[in-house]
C-alpha positions in Angstrom: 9.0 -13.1 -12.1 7.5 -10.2 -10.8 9.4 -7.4 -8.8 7.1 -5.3 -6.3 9.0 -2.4 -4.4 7.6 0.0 -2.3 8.9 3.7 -1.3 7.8 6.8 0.7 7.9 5.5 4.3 9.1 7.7 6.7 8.4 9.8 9.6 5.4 11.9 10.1 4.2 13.5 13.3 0.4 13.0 14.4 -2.1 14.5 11.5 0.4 14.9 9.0 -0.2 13.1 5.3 2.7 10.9 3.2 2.2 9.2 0.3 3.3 5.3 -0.7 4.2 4.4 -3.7 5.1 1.1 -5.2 6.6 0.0 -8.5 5.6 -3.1 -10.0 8.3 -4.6 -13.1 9.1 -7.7 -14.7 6.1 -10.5 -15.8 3.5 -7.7 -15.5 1.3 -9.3 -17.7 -2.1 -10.4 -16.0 -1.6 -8.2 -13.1 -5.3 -7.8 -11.5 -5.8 -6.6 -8.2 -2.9 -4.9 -6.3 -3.3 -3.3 -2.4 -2.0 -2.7 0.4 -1.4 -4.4 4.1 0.8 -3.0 6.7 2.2 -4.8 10.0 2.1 -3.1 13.6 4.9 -4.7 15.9 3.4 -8.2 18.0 0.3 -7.7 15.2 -0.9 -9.8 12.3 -0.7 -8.1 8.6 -3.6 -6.6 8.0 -5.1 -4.7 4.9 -5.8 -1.3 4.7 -6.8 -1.1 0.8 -6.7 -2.4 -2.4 -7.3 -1.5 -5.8 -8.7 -3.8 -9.3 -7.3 -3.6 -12.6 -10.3 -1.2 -13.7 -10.1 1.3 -10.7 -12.9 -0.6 -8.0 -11.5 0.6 -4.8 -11.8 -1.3 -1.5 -11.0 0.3 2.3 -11.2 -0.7 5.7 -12.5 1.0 8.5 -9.1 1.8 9.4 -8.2 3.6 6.3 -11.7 4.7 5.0 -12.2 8.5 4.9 -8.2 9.0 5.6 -6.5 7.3 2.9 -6.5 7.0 -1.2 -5.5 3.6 -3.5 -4.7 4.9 -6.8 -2.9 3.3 -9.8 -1.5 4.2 -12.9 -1.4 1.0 -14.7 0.4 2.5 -17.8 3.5 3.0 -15.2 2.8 -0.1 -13.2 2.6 2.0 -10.0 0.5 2.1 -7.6 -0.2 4.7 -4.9 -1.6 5.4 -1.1 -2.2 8.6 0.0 -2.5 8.8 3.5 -3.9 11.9 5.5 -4.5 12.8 9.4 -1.8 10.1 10.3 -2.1 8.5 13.5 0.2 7.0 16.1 -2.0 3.7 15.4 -1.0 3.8 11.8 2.8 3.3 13.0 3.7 0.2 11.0 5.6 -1.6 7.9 3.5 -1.1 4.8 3.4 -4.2 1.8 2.2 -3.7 -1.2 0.7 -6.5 -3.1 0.3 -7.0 -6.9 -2.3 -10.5 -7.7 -1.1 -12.3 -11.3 -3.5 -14.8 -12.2 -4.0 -17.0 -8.6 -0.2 -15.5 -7.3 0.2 -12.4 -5.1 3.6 -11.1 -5.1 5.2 -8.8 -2.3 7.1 -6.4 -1.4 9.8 -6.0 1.4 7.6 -3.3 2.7 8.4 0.7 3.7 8.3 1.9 7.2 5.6 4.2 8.1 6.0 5.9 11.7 3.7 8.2 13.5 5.1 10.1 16.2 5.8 13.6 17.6 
């Protein structure tokens, strides 16, 4: 079993910067890669970044330049650092942690961009 929880959603007006967090716990063992996707209301999931076991970093175009994946795998956490916020990034962040061929999910963390 693996637990995945996410925190540091909240509200942020237009160019402002919050950081995600999220916790991984239990079967931890043969955690690889771990990221994030969010979901705008009436869109699909999408990913905005994700991070492997030894650091590689991966953005989209949406979050390239703006945001930062980090993890600390001796805490299990993993973190985004988001900057000049947008009304567009308005949505329900995941975070993801991949054991062996499984992901496992969180319940997500409401991001909202407005002034």
């Amino acid at each position: 079993q693996v637990l995945v929880e996410e925190s540091g959603g909240g509200l942020v007006q237009p160019g402002g910067s919050l950081t995600l967090s999220c916790e991984v716990s239990g079967s931890i063992s043969g955690i690889v890669n771990m990221g994030w996707y969010r979901q705008a209301p009436g869109n699909q999931r999408e990913l905005v970044a994700m991070v492997t076991a030894n650091g590689r970093t991966h953005y989209t175009d949406s979050s390239e330049g703006r945001f930062t994946i980090s993890r600390d795998n001796t805490k299990n956490t993993m973190f985004l650092q988001m900057n000049n916020l947008q009304p567009e990034d308005t949505a329900v962040y995941y975070c993801y942690a991949q054991r062996y061929s499984e992901n496992y999910w969180g319940k997500g963390t409401l991001v909202t961009v407005s002034s």
